[in-house]
C-alpha positions as CSV (number, residue, x, y, z in Angstrom):
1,X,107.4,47.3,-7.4
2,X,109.1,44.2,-6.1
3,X,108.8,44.4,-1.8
4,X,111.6,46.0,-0.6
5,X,114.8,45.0,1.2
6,X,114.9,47.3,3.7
7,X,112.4,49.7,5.3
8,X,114.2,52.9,6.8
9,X,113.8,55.6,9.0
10,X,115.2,58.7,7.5
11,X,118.1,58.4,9.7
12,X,119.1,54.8,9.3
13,X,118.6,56.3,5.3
14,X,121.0,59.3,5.9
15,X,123.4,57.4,8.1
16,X,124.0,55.3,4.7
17,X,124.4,58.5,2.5
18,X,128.4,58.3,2.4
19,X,128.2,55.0,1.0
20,X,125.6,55.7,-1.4
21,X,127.8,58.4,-2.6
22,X,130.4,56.5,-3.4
23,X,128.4,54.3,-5.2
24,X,126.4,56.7,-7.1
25,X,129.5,58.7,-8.7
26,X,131.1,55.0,-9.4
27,X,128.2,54.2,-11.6
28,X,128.5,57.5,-13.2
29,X,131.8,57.1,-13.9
30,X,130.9,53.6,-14.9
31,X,128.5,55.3,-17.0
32,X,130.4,57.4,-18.6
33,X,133.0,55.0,-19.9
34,X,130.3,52.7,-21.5
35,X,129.5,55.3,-23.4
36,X,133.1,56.3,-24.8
37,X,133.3,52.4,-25.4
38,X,130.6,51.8,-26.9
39,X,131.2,55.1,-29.2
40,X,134.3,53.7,-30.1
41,X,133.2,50.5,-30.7
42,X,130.9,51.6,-33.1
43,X,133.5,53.6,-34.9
44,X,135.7,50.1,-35.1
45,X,132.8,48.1,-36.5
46,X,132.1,51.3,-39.1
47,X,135.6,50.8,-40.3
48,X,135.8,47.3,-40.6
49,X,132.7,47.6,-42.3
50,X,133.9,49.9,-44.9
51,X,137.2,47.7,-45.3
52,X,138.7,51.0,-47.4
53,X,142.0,50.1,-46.6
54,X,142.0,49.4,-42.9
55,X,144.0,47.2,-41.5
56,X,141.5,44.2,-41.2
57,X,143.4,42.2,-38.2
58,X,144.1,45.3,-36.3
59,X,140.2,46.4,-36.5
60,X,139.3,42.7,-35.5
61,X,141.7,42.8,-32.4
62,X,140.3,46.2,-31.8
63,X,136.7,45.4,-32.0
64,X,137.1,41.9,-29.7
65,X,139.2,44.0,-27.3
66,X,136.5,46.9,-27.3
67,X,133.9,44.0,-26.3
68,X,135.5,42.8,-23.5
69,X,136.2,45.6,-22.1
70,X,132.2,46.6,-22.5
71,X,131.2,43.1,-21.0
72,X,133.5,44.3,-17.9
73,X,132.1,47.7,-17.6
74,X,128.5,46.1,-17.6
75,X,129.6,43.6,-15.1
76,X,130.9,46.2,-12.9
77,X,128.0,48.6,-13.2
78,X,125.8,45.4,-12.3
79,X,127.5,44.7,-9.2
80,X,127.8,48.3,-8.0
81,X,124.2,48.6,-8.4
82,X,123.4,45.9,-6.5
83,X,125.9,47.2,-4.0
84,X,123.9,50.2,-3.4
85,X,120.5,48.1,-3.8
86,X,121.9,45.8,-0.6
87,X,122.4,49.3,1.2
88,X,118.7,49.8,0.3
89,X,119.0,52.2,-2.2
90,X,117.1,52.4,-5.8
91,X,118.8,53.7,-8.7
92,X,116.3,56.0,-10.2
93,X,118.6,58.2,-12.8
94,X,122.0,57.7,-13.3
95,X,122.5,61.2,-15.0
96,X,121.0,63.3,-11.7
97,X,122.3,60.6,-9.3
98,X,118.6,59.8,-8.0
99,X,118.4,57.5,-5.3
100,X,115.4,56.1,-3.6
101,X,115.3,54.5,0.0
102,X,112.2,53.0,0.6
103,X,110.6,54.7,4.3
104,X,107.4,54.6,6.2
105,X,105.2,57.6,6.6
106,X,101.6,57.1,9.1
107,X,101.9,53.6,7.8
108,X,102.1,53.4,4.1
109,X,105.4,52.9,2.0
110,X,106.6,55.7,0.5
111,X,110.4,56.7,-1.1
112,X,112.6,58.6,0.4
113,X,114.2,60.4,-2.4
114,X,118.1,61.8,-2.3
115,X,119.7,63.5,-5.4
116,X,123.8,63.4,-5.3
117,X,125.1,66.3,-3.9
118,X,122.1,66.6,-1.3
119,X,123.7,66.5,2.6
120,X,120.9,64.8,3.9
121,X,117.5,63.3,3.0
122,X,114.8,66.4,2.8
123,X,112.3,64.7,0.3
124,X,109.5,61.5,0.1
125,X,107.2,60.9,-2.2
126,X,104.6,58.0,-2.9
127,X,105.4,54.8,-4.2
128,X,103.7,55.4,-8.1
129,X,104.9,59.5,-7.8
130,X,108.3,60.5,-9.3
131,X,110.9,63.0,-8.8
132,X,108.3,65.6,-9.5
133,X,106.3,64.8,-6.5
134,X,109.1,65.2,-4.2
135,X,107.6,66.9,-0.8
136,X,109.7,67.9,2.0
137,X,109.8,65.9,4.8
């Protein structure tokens, strides 16, 4: 693990909850339309592959469009993530909206872990230990 940006007390950590909220669900939702672009993107490049008829400077256009509009949607997810990094959280799953705050605990590092939709910070866990090693606080 790189050194961290930020150390935290579980309070500093849950004082930046609201914002990490925010963030979280916009890289979902970033997410989410990467996906549907990239799906039909490939469906574009699978016609123009075929040819069978297709209108060939339509699914060109359609194809360079899709592509920008992916490059844009990775741009943004970049920068949100570092949004939430500079807030000093870690992006550890997208899907379950698993963020890490790195915390102290009888003077060792440790995470603190939050899952979207959690009110507060209730969990740590060590540094090389995953969700699955969550312990309450």
């Amino acid at each position: 693990m790189d050194e961290p940006k930020q150390i935290l007390t579980v309070e500093e950590a849950n004082q930046r909850l609201p914002k990490a909220t925010q963030l979280v669900e916009q890289i979902q939702g970033i997410q989410h339309s990467l996906l549907n672009t990239n799906h039909a993107l490939d469906e574009a490049v699978q016609k123009l592959a075929q040819g069978n008829g297709y209108p060939l400077q339509e699914l060109k256009q359609q194809v360079e469009d899709l592509t920008k509009h992916q490059l844009h949607l990775i741009e943004a997810l970049h920068s949100t993530i570092q949004q939430l990094e500079n807030l000093g959280g870690y992006l550890k799953d997208v899907t379950m909206g698993l963020v890490d705050f790195c915390g102290m605990r009888d003077g060792e590092l440790i995470w603190l872990c939050w899952r979207l939709g959690e009110e507060q910070i209730r969990f740590w866990h060590g540094l090389e230990e995953g969700f699955a090693g969550r312990q309450p606080i």
